[in-house]
Backbone as JSON Lines, residues from 0, in Angstrom:
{"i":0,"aa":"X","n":[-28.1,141.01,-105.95],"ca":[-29.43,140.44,-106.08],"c":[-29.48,139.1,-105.34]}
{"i":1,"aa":"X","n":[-30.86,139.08,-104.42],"ca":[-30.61,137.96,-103.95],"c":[-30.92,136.74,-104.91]}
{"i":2,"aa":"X","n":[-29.8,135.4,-104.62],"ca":[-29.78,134.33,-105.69],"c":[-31.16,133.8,-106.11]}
{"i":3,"aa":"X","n":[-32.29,133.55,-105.26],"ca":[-33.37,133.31,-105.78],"c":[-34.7,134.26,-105.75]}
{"i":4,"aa":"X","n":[-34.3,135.84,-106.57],"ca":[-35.03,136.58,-106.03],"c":[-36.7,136.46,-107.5]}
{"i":5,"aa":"X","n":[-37.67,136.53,-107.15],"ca":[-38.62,136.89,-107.91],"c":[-38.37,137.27,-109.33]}
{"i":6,"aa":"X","n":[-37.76,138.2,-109.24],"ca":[-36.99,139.09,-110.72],"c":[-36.0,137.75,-111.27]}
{"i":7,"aa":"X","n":[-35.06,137.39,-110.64],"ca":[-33.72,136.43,-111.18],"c":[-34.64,135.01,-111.38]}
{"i":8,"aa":"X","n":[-35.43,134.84,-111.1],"ca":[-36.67,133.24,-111.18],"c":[-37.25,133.81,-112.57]}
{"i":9,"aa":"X","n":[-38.15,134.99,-113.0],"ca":[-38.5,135.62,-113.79],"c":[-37.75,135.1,-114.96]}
{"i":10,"aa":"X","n":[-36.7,135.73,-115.24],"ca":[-36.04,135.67,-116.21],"c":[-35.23,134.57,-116.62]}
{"i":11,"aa":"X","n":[-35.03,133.52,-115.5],"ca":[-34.75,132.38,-116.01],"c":[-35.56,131.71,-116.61]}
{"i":12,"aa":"X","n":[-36.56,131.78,-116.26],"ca":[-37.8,131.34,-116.81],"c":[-38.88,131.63,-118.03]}
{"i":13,"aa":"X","n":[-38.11,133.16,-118.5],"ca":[-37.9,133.5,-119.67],"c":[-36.96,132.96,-121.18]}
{"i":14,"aa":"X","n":[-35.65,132.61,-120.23],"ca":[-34.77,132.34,-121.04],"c":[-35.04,130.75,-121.49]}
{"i":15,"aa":"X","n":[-34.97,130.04,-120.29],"ca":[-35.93,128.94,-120.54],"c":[-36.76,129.0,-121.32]}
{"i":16,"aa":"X","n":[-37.72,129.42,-121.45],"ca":[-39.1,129.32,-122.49],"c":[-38.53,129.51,-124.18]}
{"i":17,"aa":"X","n":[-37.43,130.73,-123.96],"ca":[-36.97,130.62,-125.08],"c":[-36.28,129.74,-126.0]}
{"i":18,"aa":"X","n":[-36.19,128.66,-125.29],"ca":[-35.04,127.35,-125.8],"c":[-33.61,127.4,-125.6]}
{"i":19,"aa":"X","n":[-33.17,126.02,-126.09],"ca":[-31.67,125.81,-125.83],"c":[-30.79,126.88,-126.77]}
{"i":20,"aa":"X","n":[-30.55,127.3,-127.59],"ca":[-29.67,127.91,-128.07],"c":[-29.79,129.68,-126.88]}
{"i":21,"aa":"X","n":[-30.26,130.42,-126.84],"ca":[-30.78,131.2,-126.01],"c":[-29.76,130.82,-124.63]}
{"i":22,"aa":"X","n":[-30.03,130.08,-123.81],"ca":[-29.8,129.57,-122.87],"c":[-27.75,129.45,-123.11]}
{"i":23,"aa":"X","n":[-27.44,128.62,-123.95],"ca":[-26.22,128.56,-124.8],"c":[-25.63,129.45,-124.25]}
{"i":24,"aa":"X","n":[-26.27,130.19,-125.31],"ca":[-25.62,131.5,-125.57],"c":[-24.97,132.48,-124.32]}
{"i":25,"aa":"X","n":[-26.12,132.36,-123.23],"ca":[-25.69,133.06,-122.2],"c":[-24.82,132.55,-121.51]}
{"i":26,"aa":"X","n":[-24.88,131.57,-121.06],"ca":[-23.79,130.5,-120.22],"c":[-22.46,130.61,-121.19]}
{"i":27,"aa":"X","n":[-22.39,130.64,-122.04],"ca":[-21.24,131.35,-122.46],"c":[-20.74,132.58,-122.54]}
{"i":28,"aa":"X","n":[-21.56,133.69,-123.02],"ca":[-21.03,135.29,-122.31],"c":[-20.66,134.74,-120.79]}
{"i":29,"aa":"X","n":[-21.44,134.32,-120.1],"ca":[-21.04,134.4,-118.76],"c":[-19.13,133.81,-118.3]}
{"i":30,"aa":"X","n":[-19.7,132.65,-119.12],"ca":[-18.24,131.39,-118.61],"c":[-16.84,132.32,-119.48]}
{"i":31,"aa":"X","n":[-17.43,132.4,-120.67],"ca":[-16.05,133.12,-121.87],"c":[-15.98,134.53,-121.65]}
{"i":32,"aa":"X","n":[-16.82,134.82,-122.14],"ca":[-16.71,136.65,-122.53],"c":[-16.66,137.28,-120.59]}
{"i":33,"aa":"X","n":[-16.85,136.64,-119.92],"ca":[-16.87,137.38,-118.33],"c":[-17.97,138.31,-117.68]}
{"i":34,"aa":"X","n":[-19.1,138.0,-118.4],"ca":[-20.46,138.81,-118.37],"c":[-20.85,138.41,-117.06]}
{"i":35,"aa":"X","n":[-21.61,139.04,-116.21],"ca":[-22.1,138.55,-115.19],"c":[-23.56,138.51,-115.31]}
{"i":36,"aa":"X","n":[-23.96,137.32,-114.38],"ca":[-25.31,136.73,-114.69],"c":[-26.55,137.6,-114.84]}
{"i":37,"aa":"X","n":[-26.51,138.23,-114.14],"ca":[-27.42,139.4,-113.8],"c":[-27.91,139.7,-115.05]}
{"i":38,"aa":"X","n":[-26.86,140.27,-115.65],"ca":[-26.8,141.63,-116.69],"c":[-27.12,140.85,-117.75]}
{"i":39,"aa":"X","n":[-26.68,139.61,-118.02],"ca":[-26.6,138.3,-119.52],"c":[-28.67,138.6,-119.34]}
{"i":40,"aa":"X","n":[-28.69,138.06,-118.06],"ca":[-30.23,137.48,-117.59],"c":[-31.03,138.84,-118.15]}
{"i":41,"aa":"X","n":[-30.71,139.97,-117.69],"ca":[-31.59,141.2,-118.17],"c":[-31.69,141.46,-119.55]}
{"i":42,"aa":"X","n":[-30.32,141.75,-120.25],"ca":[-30.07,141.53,-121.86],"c":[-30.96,140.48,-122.63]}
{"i":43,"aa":"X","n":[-31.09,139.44,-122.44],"ca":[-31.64,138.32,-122.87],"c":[-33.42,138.13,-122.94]}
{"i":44,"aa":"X","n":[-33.76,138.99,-121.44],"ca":[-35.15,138.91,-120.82],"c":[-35.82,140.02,-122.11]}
{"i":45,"aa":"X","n":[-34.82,141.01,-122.2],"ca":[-35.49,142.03,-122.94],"c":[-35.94,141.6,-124.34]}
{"i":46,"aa":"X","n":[-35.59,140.43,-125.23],"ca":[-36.58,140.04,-126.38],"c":[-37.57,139.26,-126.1]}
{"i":47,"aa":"X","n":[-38.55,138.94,-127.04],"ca":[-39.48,138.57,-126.44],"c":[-39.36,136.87,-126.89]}
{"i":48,"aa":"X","n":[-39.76,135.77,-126.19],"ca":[-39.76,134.1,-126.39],"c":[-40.35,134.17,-128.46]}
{"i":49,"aa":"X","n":[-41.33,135.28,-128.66],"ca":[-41.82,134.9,-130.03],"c":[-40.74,135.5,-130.62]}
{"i":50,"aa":"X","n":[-39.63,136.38,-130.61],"ca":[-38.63,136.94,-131.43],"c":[-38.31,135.47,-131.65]}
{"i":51,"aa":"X","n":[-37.27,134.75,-130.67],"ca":[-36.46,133.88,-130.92],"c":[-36.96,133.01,-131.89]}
{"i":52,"aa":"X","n":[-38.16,132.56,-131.52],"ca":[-38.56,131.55,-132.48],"c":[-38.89,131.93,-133.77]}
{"i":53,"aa":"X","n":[-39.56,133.58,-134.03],"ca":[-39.22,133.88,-135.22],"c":[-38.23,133.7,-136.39]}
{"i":54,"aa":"X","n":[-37.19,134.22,-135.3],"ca":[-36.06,133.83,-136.38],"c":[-35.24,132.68,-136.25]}
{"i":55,"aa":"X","n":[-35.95,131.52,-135.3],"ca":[-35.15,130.61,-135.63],"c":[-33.82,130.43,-134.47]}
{"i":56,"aa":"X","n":[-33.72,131.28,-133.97],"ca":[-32.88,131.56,-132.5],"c":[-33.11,131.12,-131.46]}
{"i":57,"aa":"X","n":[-34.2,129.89,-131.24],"ca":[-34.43,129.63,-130.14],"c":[-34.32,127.81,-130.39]}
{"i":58,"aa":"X","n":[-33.1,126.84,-131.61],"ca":[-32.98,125.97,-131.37],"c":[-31.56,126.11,-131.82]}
{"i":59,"aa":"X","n":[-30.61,125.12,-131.39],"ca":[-29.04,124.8,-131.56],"c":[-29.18,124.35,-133.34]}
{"i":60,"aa":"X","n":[-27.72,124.86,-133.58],"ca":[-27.87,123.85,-135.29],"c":[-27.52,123.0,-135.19]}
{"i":61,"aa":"X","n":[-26.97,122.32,-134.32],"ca":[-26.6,121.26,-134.5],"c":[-27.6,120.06,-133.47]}
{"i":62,"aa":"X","n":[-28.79,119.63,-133.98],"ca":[-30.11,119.01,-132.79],"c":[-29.67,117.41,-133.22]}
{"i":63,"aa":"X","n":[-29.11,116.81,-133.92],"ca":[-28.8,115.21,-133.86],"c":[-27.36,115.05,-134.14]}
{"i":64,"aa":"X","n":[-26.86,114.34,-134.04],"ca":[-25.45,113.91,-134.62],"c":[-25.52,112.47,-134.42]}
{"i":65,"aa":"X","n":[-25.15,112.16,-135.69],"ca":[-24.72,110.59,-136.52],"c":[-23.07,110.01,-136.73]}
{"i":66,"aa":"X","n":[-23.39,108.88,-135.56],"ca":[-22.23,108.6,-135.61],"c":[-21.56,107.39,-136.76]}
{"i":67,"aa":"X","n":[-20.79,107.44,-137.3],"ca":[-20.3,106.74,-138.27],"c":[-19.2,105.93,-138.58]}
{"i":68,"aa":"X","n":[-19.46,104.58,-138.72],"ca":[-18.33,103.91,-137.9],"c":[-18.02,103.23,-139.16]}
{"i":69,"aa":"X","n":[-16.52,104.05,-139.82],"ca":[-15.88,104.17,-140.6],"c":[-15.18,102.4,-140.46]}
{"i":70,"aa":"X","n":[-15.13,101.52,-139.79],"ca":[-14.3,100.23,-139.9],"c":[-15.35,99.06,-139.48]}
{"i":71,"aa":"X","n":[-16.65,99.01,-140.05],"ca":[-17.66,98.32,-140.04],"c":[-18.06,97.41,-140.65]}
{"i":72,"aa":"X","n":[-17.65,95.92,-140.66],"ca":[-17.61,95.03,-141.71],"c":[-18.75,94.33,-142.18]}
């Protein structure tokens, strides 16, 4: 597929819409599990942006972190 083809813009732009966890998720099948982009991008395209947010799948659990500075006088 060519790298910036209509279809591969499409679906980034899907996955995008869907939020950061979504996005996560794939860049890791890709980097860990050895998935190739293509196929992550098609898998992913096929739910719809309102699934994710339905259930809550379309933000990270972990959205702030507090740092705590245990020797603070």
């Amino acid at each position: 597929m060519n790298p910036r083809s209509p279809r591969r813009q499409r679906l980034v732009a899907h996955l995008h819409a869907a939020g950061p966890r979504p996005v996560l998720e794939l860049l890791l099948e890709v980097a860990v599990d050895g998935a190739t982009l293509d196929a992550a991008l098609e898998r992913y395209g096929e739910i719809p942006v309102s699934v994710y947010r339905a259930i809550a799948a379309d933000t990270l659990p972990v959205e702030k972190l507090a740092v705590i500075d245990g020797d603070a006088a």
